[in-house]
DOMIPA-209762 format. One record per residue (C-alpha): residue in three letters; x, y, z. Coordinates in pm, whole numbers, plus 50000, padded with zeros to 5 digits. Each point is the difference from the previous one (the first is absolute). Example, Ala and Ser with C-alpha at 12.3 -4.5 7.8 and 13.67 -1.06 7.14 Angstrom:
2
ALA512304955050780
SER501375034449934
***
This chain:
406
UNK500005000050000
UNK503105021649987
UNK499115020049698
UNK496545014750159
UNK502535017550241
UNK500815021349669
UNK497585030350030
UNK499715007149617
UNK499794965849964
UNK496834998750266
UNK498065025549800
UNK500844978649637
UNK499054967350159
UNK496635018850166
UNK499435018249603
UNK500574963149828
UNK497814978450232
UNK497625024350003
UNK499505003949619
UNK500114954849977
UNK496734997750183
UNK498395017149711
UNK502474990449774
UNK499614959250011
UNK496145005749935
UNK500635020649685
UNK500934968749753
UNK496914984450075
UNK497635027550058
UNK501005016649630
UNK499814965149823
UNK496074996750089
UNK499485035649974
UNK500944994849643
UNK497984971249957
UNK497165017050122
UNK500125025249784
UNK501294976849700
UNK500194963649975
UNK502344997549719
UNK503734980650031
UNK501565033049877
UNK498125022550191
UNK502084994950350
UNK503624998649772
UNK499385030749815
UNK498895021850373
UNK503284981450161
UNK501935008549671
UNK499015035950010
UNK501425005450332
UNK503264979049912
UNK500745024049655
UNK500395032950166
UNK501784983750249
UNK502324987249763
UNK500435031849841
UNK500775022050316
UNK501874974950159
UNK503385013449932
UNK499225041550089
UNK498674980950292
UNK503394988350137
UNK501505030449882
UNK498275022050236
UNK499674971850290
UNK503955006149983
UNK500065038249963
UNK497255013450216
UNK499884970150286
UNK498084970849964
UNK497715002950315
UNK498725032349860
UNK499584982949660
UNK498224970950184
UNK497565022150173
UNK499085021749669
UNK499114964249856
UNK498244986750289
UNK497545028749990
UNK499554996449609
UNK499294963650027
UNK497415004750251
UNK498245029649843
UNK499504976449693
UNK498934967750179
UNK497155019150202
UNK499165013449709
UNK498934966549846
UNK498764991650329
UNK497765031049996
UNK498814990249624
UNK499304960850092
UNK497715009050301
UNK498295024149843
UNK499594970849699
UNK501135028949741
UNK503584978349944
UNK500484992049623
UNK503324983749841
UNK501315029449890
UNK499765020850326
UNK501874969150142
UNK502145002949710
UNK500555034650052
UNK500454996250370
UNK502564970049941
UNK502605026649820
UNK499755024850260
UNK500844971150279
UNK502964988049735
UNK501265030549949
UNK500515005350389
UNK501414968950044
UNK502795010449720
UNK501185026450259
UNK499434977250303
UNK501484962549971
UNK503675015449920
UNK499645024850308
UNK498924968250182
UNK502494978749870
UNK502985021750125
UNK498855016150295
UNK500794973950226
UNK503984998950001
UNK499115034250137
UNK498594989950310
UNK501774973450119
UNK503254984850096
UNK501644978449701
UNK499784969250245
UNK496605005350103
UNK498294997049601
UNK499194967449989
UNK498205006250341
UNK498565031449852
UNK498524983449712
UNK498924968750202
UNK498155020550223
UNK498415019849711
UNK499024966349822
UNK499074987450302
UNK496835025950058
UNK499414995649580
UNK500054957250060
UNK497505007650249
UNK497485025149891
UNK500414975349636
UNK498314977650202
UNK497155017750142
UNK499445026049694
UNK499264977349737
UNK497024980050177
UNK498665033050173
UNK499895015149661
UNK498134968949857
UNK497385009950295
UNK499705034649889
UNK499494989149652
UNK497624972250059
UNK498425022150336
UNK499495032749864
UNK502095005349686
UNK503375008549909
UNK499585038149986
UNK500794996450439
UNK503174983849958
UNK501165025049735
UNK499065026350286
UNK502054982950274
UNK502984997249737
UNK499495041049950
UNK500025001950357
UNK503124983550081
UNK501995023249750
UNK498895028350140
UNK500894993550298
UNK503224982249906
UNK500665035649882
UNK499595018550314
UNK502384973850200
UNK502875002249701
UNK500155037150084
UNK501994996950304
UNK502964981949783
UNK501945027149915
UNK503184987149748
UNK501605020249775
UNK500904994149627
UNK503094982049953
UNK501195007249612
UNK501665029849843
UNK498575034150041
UNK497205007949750
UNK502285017449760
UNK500774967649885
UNK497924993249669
UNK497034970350044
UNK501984980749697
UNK503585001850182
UNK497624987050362
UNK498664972049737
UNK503174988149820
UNK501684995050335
UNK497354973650127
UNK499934986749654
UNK503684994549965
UNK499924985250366
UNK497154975349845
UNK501284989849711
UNK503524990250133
UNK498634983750330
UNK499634964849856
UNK497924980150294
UNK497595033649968
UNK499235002749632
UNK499604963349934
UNK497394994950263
UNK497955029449903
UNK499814985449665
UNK498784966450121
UNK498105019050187
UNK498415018649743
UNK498584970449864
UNK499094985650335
UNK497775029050132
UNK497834998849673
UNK499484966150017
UNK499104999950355
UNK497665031449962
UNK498414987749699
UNK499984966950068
UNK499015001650428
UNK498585030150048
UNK498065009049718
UNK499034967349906
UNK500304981650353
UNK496575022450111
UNK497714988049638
UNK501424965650074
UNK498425002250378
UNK496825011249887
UNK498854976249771
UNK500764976750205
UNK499804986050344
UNK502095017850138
UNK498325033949998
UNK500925031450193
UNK500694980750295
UNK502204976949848
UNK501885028749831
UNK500375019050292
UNK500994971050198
UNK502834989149752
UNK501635035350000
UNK499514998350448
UNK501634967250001
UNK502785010449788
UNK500525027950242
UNK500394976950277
UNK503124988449806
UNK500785029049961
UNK500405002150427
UNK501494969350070
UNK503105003849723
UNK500065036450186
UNK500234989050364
UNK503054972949906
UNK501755031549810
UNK499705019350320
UNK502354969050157
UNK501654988649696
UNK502755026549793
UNK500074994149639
UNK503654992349906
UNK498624996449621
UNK497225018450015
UNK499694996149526
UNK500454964050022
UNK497334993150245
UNK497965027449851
UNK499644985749637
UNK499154964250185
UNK497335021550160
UNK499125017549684
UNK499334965249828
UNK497474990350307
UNK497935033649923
UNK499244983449692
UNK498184972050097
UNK496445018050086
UNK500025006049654
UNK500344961049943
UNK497804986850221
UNK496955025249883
UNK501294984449669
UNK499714963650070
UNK496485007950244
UNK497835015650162
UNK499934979350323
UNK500615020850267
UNK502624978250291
UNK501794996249676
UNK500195038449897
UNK500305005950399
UNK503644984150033
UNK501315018449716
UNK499015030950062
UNK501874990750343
UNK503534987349850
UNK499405031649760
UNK499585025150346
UNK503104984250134
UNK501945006149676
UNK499625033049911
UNK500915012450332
UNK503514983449955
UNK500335016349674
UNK498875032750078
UNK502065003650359
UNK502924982549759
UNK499465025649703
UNK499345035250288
UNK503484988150163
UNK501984997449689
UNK499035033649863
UNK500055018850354
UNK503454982250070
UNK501794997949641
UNK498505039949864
UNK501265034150083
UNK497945019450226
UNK500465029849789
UNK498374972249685
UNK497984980150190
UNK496795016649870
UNK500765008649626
UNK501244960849999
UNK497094985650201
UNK498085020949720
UNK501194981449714
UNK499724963650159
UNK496165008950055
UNK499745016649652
UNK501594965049866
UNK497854978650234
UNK496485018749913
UNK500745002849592
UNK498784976549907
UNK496564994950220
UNK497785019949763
UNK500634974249755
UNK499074970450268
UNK497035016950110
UNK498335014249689
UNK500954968649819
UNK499814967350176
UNK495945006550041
UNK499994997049582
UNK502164971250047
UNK498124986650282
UNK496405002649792
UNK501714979449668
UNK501714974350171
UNK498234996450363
UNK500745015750337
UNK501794969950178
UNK502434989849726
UNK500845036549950
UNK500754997250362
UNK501654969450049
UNK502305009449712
UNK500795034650122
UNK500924982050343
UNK502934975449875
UNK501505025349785
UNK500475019950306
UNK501014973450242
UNK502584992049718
UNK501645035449936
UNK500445005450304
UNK501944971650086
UNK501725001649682
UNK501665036050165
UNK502124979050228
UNK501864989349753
UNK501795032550010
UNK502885007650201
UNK499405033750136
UNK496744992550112
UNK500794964650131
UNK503225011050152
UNK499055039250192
UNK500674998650368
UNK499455018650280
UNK502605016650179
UNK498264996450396
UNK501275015350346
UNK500224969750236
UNK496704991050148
UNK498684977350216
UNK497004994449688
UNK500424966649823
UNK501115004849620
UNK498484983349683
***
């Protein structure tokens, strides 16, 4: 519990737990509210695509001004965007006024904050703690996400099936806003050149870090391929899948709660256990995210969905506490932004295409083998990255502890 001693660090960890409450009942909430409004395949890629394309597109200004003008200010300007345009879908649901485009509409204003927002996020927290306390610092962060995964999900499916999903939208505006009021204690300065410096001479020096950073720029491009498979495959699909069949809202919701509780247990071992190779386990973790994807493939039995949405939980944890420490360990501060910008400008590229196109896809050649097919190309890529020696090979450089290595 070290890191909560931190005091900037007390008022990020209040901001991000508060803004996961609403946060894990978004995914769920805007799936159905696009159903309700349209029951087409496309209809739920094309909203989640429209928030992904401006984010995609201000990505990189994003992590240029996280690193100029500080990144908790950045983080707070974006947390009170993000909630102005998910209570304003809220507002239009309840009032049954919503149509696709408003959502739509809504959907770039929310992507466009997040451009600004996950680079801020992403290098902010070198800033407030120790070097030996960040795997502690990001366990403890994951550890209120694995949680609230849990809960979220299924509370959201009782707002949707109770009273609608307009109410979860509203609790999801809710928590940014007041994520926003609890950021603006965290006072941290820019850490690039002074502005004088032109935006293309702040860009080519996280680019050239990028590009010549070998372990970094090959897995955002697996990446790249990975994210739209999993968003067009999982999420966009994963929801029409549940619905027409038993599984339902309640299954759906379940699946995504139960992957949360993997989530928490691969969270409270990395609170005990130091990652010594934090890629290598990561990309084994990686290929266990895939097998949701899979399973919803092969049926539509729910134990069977259940486990791997389970070994999927405990997966991506290890590859995203593996994948935080080798950027906030192996990046200049002064970079970590701009460079943190271009890994989630590679990882999110290609999405749009998953998400607008997979429903087409899905409709000619059937939901489940669309599925099942998207699911072993991704278990196999991603094992296929540990192949490489900069990824298989990067170690940590760790203090002596009395925490068990793995």
């Amino acid at each position: 519990m070290a890191p909560l001693r931190a005091p900037l660090f007390r008022w990020y960890f209040a901001s991000r737990s508060i803004n996961l409450i609403g946060n894990t009942m978004a995914p769920v909430a805007l799936a159905f509210a696009v159903l309700q409004v349209s029951s087409a395949a496309i209809a739920l890629g094309v909203v989640l695509a429209a928030r992904t394309i401006p984010l995609l597109v201000f990505l990189l200004l994003g992590g240029v001004a996280a690193d100029r003008f500080g990144r908790a200010r950045v983080i707070a300007v974006s947390n009170l965007a993000s909630g102005l345009s998910q209570a304003a879908a809220a507002a239009l649901l309840l009032t049954g006024h919503a149509q696709l485009w408003h959502l739509v509409v809504l959907s770039v204003v929310n992507g466009t904050a997040a451009a600004a927002g996950i680079p801020a996020m992403n290098g902010l927290m070198p800033q407030l703690v120790s070097r030996e306390l960040l795997q502690e610092a990001n366990a403890m962060t994951s550890l209120t996400r694995a949680v609230l995964a849990i809960l979220g999900p299924s509370l959201a499916a009782v707002f949707v099936v109770g009273a609608g999903p307009g109410w979860a939208l509203l609790v999801d505006a809710g928590s940014w806003l007041l994520a926003t009021l609890l950021m603006l204690p965290v006072r941290v300065s820019g850490v690039s050149a002074p502005p004088r410096r032109s935006l293309l001479h702040d860009l080519a020096d996280g680019w050239g870090f990028f590009r010549t950073t070998t372990w970094l720029w090959l897995g955002v491009s697996a990446t790249c391929l990975l994210n739209a498979l999993y968003e067009g495959a999982f999420i966009t699909l994963g929801p029409v899948r549940a619905q027409r069949s038993e599984l339902g809202p309640h299954g759906w919701g379940l699946t995504l709660s139960v992957q949360g509780v993997g989530v928490l247990l691969a969270t409270l071992a990395l609170l005990r256990w130091r990652l010594r190779r934090p890629l290598l386990l990561g990309m084994v973790g990686m290929a266990l995210f895939g097998l949701p994807m899979v399973a919803l493939g092969s049926t539509t039995r729910l134990p069977v969905v259940l486990v791997a949405a389970l070994l999927s939980g405990l997966g991506i944890q290890v590859f995203s506490m593996g994948w935080n420490l080798a950027l906030q360990e192996n990046i200049p501060q002064d970079l970590l932004s701009r460079a943190s910008s271009y890994d989630q400008l590679g990882s999110y590229a290609a999405i749009p295409i998953g998400q607008i196109c997979l429903g087409p896809v899905a409709a000619a050649y059937g939901l489940g083998q669309v599925m099942l097919a998207c699911g072993l190309v991704y278990v196999a890529v991603s094992l296929l990255l540990l192949l490489n020696p900069s990824i298989r090979g990067l170690t940590r450089h760790l203090p002596d502890t009395s925490a068990r290595v793995a």
